[in-house]
BAKOLNU-788386 format. One record per residue (C-alpha): residue in one letter; y, x, z; residue number from 0. Coordinates in Angstrom, 1 decimal, decimal comma, padded with zeros to 4 digits. Layout:
N
SITE_residu_c2_c1_c3_num
SITE_a_Y_X_Z_NUM $
...
//
This chain:
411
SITE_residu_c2_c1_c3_num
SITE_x_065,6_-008,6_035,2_0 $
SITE_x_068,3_-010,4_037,1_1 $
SITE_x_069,8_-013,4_035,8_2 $
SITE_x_073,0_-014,6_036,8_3 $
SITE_x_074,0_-018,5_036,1_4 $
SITE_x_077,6_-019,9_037,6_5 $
SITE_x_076,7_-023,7_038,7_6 $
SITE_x_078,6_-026,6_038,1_7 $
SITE_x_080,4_-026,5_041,4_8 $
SITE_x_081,1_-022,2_040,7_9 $
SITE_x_083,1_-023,2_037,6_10 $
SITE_x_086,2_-024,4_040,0_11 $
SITE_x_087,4_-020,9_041,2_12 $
SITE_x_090,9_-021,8_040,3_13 $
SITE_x_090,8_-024,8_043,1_14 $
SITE_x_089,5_-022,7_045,8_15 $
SITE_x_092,5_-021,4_047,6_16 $
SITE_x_093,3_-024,4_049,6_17 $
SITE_x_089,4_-026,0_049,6_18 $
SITE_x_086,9_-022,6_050,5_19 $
SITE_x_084,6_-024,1_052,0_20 $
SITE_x_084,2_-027,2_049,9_21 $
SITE_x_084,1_-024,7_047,1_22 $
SITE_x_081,3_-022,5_048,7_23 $
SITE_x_079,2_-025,3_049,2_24 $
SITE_x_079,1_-026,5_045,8_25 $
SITE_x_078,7_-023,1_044,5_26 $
SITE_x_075,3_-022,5_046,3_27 $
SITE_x_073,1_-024,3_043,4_28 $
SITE_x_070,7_-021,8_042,3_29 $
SITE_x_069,4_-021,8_038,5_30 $
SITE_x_065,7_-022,0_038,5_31 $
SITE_x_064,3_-018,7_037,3_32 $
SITE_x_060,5_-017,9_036,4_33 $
SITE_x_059,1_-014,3_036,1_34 $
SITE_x_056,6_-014,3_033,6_35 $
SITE_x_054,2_-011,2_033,2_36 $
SITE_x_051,2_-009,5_030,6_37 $
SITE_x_049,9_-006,7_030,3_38 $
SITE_x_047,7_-004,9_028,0_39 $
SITE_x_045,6_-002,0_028,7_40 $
SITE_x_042,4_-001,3_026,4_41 $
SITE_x_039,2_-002,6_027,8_42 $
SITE_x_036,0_-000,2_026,9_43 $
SITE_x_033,6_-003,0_027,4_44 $
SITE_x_035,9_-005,1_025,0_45 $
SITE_x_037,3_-002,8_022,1_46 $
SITE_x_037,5_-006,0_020,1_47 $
SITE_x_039,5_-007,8_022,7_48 $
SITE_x_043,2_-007,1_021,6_49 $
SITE_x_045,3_-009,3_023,0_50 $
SITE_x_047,6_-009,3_026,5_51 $
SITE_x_046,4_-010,5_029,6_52 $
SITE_x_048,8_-012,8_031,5_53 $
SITE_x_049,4_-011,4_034,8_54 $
SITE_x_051,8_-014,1_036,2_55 $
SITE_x_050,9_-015,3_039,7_56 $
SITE_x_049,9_-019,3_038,5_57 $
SITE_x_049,6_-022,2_041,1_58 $
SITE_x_049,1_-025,9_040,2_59 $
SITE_x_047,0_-027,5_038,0_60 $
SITE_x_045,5_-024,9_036,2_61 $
SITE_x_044,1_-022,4_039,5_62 $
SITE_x_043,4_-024,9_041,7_63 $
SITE_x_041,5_-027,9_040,1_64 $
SITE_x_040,7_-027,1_036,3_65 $
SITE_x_040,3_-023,3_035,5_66 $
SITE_x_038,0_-023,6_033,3_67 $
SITE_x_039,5_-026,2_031,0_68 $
SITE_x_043,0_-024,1_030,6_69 $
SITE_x_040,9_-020,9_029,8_70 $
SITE_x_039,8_-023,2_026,9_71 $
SITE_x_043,2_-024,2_026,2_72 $
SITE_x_044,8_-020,9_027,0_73 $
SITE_x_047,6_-022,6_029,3_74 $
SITE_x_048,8_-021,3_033,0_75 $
SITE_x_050,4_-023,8_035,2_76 $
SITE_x_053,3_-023,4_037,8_77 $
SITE_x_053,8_-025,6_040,3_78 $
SITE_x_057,3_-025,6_042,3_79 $
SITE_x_059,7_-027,5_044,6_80 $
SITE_x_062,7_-025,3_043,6_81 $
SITE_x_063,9_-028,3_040,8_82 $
SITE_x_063,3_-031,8_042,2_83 $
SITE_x_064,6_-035,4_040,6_84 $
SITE_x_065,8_-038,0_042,4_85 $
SITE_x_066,4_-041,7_040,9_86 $
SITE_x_070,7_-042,3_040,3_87 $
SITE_x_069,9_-046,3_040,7_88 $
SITE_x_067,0_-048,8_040,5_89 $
SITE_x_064,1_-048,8_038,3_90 $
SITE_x_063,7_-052,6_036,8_91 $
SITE_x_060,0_-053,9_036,4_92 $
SITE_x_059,1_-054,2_032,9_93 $
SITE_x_061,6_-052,3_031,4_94 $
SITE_x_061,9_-052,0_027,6_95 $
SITE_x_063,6_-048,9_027,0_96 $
SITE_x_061,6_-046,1_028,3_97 $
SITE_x_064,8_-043,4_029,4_98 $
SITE_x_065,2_-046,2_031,8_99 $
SITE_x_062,0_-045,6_033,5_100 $
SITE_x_059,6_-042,7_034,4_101 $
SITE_x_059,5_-040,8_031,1_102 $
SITE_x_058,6_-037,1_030,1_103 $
SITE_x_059,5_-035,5_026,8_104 $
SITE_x_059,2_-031,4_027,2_105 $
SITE_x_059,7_-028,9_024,7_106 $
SITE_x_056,3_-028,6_023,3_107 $
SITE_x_057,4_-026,6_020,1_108 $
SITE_x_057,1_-023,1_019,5_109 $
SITE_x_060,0_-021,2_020,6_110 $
SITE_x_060,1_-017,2_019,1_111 $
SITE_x_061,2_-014,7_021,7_112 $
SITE_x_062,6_-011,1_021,2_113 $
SITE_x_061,2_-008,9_023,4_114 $
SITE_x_063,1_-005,2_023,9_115 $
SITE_x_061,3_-001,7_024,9_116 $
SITE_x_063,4_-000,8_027,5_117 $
SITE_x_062,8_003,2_026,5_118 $
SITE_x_062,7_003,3_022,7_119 $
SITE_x_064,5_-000,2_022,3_120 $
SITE_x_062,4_-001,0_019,5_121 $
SITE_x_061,8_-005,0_019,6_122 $
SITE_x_059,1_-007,7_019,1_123 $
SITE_x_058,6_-011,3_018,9_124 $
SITE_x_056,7_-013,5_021,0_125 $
SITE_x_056,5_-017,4_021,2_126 $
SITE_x_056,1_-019,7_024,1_127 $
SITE_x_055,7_-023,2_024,3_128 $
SITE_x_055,2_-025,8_027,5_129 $
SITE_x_051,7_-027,2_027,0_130 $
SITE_x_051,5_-029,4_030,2_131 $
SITE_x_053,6_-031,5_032,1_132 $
SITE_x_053,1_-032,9_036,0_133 $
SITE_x_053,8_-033,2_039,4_134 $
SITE_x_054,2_-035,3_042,7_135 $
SITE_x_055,9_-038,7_042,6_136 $
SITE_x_056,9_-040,4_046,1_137 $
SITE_x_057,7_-044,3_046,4_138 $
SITE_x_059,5_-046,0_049,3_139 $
SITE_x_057,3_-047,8_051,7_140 $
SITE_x_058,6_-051,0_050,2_141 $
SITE_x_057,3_-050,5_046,7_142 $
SITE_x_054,0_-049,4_046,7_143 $
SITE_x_051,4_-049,4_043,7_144 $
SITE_x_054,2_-051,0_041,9_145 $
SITE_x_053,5_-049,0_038,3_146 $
SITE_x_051,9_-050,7_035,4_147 $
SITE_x_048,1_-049,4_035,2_148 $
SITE_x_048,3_-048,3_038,9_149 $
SITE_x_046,9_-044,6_039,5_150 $
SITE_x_045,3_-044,7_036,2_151 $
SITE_x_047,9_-045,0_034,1_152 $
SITE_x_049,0_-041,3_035,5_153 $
SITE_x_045,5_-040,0_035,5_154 $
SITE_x_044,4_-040,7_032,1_155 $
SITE_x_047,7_-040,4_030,9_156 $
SITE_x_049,8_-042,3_028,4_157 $
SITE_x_049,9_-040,9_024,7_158 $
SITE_x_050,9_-039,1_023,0_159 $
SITE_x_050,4_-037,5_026,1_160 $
SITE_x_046,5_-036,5_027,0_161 $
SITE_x_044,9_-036,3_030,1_162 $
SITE_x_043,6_-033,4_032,3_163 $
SITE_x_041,9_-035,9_034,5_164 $
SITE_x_043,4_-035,2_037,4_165 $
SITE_x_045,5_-037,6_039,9_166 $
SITE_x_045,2_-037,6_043,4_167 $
SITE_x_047,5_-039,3_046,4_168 $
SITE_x_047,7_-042,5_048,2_169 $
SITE_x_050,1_-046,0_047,9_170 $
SITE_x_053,3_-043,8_048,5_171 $
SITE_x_052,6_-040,5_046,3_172 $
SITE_x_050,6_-039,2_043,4_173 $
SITE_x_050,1_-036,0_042,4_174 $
SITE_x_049,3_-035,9_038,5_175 $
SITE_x_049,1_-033,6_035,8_176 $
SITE_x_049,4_-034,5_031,6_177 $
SITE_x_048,5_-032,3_028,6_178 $
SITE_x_051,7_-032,5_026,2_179 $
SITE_x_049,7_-030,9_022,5_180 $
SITE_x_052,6_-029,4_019,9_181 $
SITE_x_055,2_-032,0_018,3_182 $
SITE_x_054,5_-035,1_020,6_183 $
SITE_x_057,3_-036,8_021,5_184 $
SITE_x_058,3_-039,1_025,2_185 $
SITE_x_055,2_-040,1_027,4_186 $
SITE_x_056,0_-043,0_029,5_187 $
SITE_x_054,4_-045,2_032,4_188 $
SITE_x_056,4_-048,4_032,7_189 $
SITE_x_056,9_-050,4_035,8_190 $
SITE_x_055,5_-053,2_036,7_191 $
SITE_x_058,2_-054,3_039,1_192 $
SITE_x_061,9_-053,5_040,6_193 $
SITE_x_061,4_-049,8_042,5_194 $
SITE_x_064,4_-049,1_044,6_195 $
SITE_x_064,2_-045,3_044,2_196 $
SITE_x_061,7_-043,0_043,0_197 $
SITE_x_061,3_-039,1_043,9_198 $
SITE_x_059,7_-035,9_042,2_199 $
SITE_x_059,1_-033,7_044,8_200 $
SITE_x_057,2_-030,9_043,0_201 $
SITE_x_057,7_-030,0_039,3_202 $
SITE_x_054,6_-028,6_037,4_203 $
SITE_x_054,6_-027,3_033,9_204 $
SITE_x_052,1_-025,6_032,0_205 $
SITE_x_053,0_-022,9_029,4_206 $
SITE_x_051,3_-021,3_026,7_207 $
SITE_x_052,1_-017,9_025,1_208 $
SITE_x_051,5_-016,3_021,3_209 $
SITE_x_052,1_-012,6_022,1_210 $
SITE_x_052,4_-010,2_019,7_211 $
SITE_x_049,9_-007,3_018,5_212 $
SITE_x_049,7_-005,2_021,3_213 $
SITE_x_048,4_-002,3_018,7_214 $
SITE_x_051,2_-002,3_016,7_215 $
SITE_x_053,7_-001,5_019,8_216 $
SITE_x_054,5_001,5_021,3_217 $
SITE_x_053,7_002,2_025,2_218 $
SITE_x_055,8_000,9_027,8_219 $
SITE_x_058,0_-001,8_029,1_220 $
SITE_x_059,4_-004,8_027,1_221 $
SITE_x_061,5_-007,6_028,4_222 $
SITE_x_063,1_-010,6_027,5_223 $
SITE_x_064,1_-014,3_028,3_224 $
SITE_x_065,0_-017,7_027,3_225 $
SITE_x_066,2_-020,6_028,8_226 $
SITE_x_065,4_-024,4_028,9_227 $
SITE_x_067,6_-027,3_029,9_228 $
SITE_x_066,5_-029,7_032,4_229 $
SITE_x_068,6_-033,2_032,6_230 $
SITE_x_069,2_-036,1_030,3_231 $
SITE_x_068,5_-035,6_026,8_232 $
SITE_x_068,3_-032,0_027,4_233 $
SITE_x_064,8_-029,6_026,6_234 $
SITE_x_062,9_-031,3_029,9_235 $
SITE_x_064,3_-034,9_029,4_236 $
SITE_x_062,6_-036,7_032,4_237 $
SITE_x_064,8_-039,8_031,1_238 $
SITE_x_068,3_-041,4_032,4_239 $
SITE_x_066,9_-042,4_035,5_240 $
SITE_x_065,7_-039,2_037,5_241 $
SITE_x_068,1_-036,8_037,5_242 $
SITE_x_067,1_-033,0_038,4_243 $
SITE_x_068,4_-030,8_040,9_244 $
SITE_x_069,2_-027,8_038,5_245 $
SITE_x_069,7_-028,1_035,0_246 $
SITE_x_068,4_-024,9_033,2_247 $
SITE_x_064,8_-023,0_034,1_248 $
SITE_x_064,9_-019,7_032,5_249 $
SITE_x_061,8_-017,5_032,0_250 $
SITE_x_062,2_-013,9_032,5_251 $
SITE_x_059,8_-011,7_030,2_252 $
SITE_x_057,7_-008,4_031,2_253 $
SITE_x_055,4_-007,2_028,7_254 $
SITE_x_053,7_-004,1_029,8_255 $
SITE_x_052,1_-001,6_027,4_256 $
SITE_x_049,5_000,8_028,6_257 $
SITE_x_047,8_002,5_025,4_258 $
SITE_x_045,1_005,0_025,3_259 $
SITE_x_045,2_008,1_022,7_260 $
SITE_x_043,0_010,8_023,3_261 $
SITE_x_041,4_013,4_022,1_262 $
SITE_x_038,2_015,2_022,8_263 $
SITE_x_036,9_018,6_021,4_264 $
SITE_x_033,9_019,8_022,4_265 $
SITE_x_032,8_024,0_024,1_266 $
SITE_x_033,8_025,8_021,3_267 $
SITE_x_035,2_023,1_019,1_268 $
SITE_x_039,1_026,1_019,4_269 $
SITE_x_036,8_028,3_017,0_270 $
SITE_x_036,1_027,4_013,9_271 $
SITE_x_034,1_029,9_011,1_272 $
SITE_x_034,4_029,0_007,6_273 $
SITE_x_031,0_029,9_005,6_274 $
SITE_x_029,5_028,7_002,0_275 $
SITE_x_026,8_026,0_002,0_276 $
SITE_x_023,6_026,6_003,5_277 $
SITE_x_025,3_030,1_005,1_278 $
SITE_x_025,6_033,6_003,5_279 $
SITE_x_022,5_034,2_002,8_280 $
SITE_x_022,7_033,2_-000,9_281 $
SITE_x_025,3_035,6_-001,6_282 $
SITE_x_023,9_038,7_000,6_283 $
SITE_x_020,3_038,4_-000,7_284 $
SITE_x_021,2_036,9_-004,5_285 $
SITE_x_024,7_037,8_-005,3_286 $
SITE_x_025,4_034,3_-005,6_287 $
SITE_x_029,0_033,9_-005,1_288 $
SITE_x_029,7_030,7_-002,6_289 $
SITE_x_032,1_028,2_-004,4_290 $
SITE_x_034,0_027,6_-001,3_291 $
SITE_x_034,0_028,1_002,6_292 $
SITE_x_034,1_025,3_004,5_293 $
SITE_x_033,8_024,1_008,1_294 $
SITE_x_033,5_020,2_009,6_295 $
SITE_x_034,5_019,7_013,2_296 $
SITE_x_033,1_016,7_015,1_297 $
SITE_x_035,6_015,5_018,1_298 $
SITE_x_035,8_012,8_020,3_299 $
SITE_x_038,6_009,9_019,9_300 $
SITE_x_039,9_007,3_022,1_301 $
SITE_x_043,0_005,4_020,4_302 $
SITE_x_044,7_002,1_021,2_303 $
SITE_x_047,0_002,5_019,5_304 $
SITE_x_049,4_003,8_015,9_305 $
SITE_x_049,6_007,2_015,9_306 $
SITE_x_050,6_010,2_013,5_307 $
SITE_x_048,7_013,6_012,4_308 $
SITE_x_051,1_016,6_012,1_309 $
SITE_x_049,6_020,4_011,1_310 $
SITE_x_051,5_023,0_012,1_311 $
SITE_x_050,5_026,9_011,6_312 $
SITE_x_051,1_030,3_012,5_313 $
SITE_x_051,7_031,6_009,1_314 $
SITE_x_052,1_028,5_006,4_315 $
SITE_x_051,4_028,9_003,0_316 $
SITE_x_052,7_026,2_000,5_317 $
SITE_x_052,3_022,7_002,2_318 $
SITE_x_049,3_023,9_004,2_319 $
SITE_x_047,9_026,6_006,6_320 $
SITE_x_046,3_030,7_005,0_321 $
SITE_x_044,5_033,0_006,5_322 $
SITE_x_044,8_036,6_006,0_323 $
SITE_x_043,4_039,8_006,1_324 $
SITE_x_044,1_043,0_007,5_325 $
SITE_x_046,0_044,3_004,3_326 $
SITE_x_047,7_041,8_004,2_327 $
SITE_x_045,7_039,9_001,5_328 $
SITE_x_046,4_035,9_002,4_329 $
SITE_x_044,6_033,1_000,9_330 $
SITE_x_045,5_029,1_001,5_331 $
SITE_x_043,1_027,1_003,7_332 $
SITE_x_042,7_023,4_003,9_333 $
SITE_x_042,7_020,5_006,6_334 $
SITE_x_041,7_017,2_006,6_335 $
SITE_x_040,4_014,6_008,8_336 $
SITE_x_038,0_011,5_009,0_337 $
SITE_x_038,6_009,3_011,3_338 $
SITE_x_036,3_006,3_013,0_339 $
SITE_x_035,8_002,6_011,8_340 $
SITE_x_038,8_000,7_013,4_341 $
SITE_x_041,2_003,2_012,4_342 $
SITE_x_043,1_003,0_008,6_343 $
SITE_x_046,1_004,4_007,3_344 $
SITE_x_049,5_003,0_006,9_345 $
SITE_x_048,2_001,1_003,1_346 $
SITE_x_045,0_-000,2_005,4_347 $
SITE_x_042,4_002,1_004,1_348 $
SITE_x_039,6_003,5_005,5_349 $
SITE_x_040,5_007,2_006,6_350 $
SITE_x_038,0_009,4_004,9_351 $
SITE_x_039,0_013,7_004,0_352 $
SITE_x_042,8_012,7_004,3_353 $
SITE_x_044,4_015,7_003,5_354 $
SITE_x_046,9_017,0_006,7_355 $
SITE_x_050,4_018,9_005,4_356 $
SITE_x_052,5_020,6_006,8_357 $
SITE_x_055,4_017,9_005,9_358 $
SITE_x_053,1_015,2_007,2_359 $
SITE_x_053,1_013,3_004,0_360 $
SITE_x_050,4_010,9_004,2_361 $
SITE_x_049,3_010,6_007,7_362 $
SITE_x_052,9_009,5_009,1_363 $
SITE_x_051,3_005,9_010,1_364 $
SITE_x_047,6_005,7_011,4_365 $
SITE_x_046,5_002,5_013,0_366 $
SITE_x_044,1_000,6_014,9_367 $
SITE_x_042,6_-003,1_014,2_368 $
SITE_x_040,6_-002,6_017,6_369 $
SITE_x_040,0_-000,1_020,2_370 $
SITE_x_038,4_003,1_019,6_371 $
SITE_x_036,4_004,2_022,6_372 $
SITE_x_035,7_007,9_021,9_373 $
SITE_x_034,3_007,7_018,5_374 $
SITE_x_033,7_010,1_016,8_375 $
SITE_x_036,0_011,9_014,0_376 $
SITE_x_035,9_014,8_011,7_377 $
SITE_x_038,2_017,8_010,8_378 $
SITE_x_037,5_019,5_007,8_379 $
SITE_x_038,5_023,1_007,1_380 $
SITE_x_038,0_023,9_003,9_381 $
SITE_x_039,1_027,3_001,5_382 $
SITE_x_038,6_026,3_-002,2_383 $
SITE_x_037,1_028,1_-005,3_384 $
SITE_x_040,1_030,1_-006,5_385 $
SITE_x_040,7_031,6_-003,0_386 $
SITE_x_037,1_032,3_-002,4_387 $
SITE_x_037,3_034,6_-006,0_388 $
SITE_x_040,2_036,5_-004,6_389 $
SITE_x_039,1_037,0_-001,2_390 $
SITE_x_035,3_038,5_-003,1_391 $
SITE_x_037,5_040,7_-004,5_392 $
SITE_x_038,6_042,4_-000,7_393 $
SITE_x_034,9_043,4_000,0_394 $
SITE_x_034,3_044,1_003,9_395 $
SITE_x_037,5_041,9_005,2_396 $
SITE_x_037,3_039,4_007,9_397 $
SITE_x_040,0_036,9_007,2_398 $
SITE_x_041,7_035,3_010,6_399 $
SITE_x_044,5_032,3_010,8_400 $
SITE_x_045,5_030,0_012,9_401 $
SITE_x_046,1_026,0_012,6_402 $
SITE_x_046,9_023,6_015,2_403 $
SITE_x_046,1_019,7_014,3_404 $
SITE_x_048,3_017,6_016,1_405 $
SITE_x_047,7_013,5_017,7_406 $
SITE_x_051,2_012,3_017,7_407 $
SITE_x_051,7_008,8_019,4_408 $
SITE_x_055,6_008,5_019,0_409 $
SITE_x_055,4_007,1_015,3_410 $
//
C-alpha cells in the first residue's frame, strides 16, 4: 500500500509560479511510513497455536539487546533516523513545567483497526498500541551530564514510565529505551542546568498488536492503516521543546492468510457398499430381514479454517440422495458426517451424524477452535427401515447411486 501525504511546504501550489524552486524544496518532506506485516499459516507441531506471527523486519531495542523480555511482553521495536527532533530554544535547569523539558507522552491506548481482504473485501478489526518509547539523545560539548539523575535517570526510567534496563553512551549521547504500560500519561527527566540545545537523533518505539482470530477469516490478503501525529500536543508529544522533523508516522497493515483445508480418503474410500449389521448372513441363512443398510467411512481431515458441507447427487430424491435399481425401483439414502474434536457447528456443538442435504441446511457454517491436523472424520451412509422393506420386496436387485460430499471453504 502506497500512501501519499502533501507536506506543509506542498500545501503552497498556488505560490509557485514565480518561486519553483523555493517551492520544490519545501515540498521534499517525506511523511514517515511503517510497513507492518503477520502472517498466519497453521503449524502441525502447534494446532493449539492460533494466533498470527509478526513478520515485520524489527531493529532496536527489542532484537538487539532484550529478546527475550519483549517475547514476554509481546512488543517489537523499530528503531529509525527518518523523524529526528531538534530543541526550538534553550532548555532551563530545574524547570517546573515538564513540556518545557525532555518529556514523552505516546499513545499507549488501544487503537481498533479495520483490516480489508483485498479479494472478498470482507473486513476485520485489529488493535495496536505503542508499548515502548526510546532513542538517542546528543548534548553539545558544553553541557555534558547536565540531566538530573545522570545516565540513571534514563536507564531506570522515570514513572509512570518502566524500565527495560537498558542505557548505553558517553558524556555527549545516550542511547535509552522506556516501557510505556496502557493509560500512563508524560514521563519526564528534568534538568539539572541550562542546556543550549538538545538533539534526538534516532527515534525508537515499540508496538504491540491484538490481531484478530485468524480461524474465523477467510484466506488471503488484508490490509489496512492508521496514522499517528508527531509534534506538540499531538499522539507522540515529545513536549514544546523538541520539535520533530515530520509530523504524522503512519503504519501500513498486511495481514496474510494462509489456511489449510483438506481432505483425505483412503484406496477404496470412492466405493462405498451399504449392508445390515453384522453383514448378510442373518438374512440369507435366517430370513431375518436387516432393519437398515448402512455404511461409515473413515477419512482424513486437515482444516484451519470455517468451512461448509454441500451434497450434491446424480439423481436426488427429496432433500437427499436415492439409489435405484434396474426397473427403475428408487429408494432414498442418507448422509451424514462426524467430524474431529476442534471442529463444531455454527451454534458451537460438537459435530456428531449431522445430517448433509441437498439445500445445505445445517452444515452452512463449520468451524475450528484450533487446528486439525489430519484427524480423523466419519461419513455415514445410511438407507432406513421403510426403504429396506421396499427394496425386500425387488428380490435379486442390486441397487446403484451416486453422491458426492463436498468440503467447501468459501463460507
Amino acid at each position: 500500500m502506497t500512501v501519499v501525504k502533501l507536506s506543509r511546504g506542498a500545501g503552497k501550489t498556488a505560490l509557485c509560479v514565480m518561486g519553483l524552486w523555493a517551492c520544490l524544496a519545501a515540498g521534499t518532506a517525506q511523511a514517515l511510513v511503517q510497513e507492518i506485516t503477520a502472517q498466519f499459516r497453521p503449524d502441525p507441531s502447534n494446532p493449539m497455536v492460533n494466533r498470527f506471527k509478526n513478520t515485520t523486519p524489527e531493529s532496536g531495542i527489542c532484537p538487539w539487546h532484550i529478546p527475550e523480555r519483549c517475547k514476554q511482553l509481546g512488543i517489537f521495536s523499530i528503531r529509525t533516523t527518518a523523524v529526528q527532533f531538534n530543541s526550538n530554544g534553550p532548555i532551563l535547569g530545574n524547570h517546573t513545567d515538564p513540556r518545557k523539558g525532555a518529556m514523552f507522552k505516546v499513545p499507549t491506548e488501544w487503537r481498533d483497526l479495520v483490516v480489508t481482504n483485498v479479494v472478498t473485501a470482507k473486513t476485520e478489526t485489529l488493535q495496536v498500541r505503542i508499548a515502548g518509547i526510546g532513542g538517542k539523545y546528543v548534548l553539545p560539548v558544553s553541557d555534558r551530564w547536565l540531566w538530573l539523575y545522570g545516565t540513571g535517570g534514563w536507564q531506570y526510567a522515570i514513572r509512570p514510565c518502566l524500565p527495560t534496563g537498558y542505557a548505553i553512551g558517553n558524556d555527549r549521547f545516550l542511547l535509552w529505551s522506556w516501557i510505556t504500560p496502557v493509560g500512563i500519561g508524560a514521563c519526564a527527566v528534568p534538568a539539572a542546568k541550562d542546556i543550549s540545545t538538545l538533539f534526538y537523533e534516532t527515534f525508537e518505539y515499540s508496538y504491540e498488536l491484538k490481531t484478530p482470530n485468524p480461524l474465523k477469516m477467510d484466506a488471503g490478503q488484508y490490509v489496512g492503516t492508521t496514522t499517528y501525529t508527531i509534534g506538540p500536543s499531538a499522539d507522540f508529544d515529545f513536549g514544546d521543546i523538541m520539535i520533530p522533523t515530520d509530523d504524522t508516522l503512519t503504519f501500513n497493515f498486511t495481514l496474510d492468510v494462509d489456511h489449510h483445508l483438506k481432505v483425505e480418503v483412503p484406496p477404496g474410500g470412492h466405493r462405498i457398499q451399504l449392508e445390515p449389521q453384522g453383514g448378510w448372513q442373518a438374512w440369507l441363512q435366517n430370513g431375518r430381514k436387516p432393519s437398515r443398510l448402512f455404511r461409515d467411512q473413515t477419512v482424513n481431515l486437515w482444516a484451519s479454517s470455517q468451512f461448509k458441507m454441500t451434497l450434491e447427487c446424480a439423481e436426488p430424491l427429496g432433500n437427499t440422495c436415492s439409489v435405484r435399481n434396474a426397473a427403475g425401483h428408487q429408494v432414498p439414502f442418507d448422509v451424514a458426517v462426524s467430524l474431529p474434536p476442534g471442529l463444531s457447528d455454527a451454534a458451537g456443538r460438537p459435530v456428531n451424524r449431522l445430517p448433509l442435504r441437498l439445500d445445505g441446511s445445517g452444515t452452512e457454517l463449520l468451524q475450528p477452535s484450533m487446528y486439525v491436523d489430519r484427524k480423523p472424520s466419519t461419513l455415514h451412509f445410511e438407507v432406513k427401515a421403510d426403504a429396506v422393506e421396499q427394496m425386500l420386496e425387488q428380490p435379486g436387485s442390486t441397487y446403484t447411486g451416486t453422491a458426492t460430499v463436498v468440503w467447501d471453504s468459501e463460507v
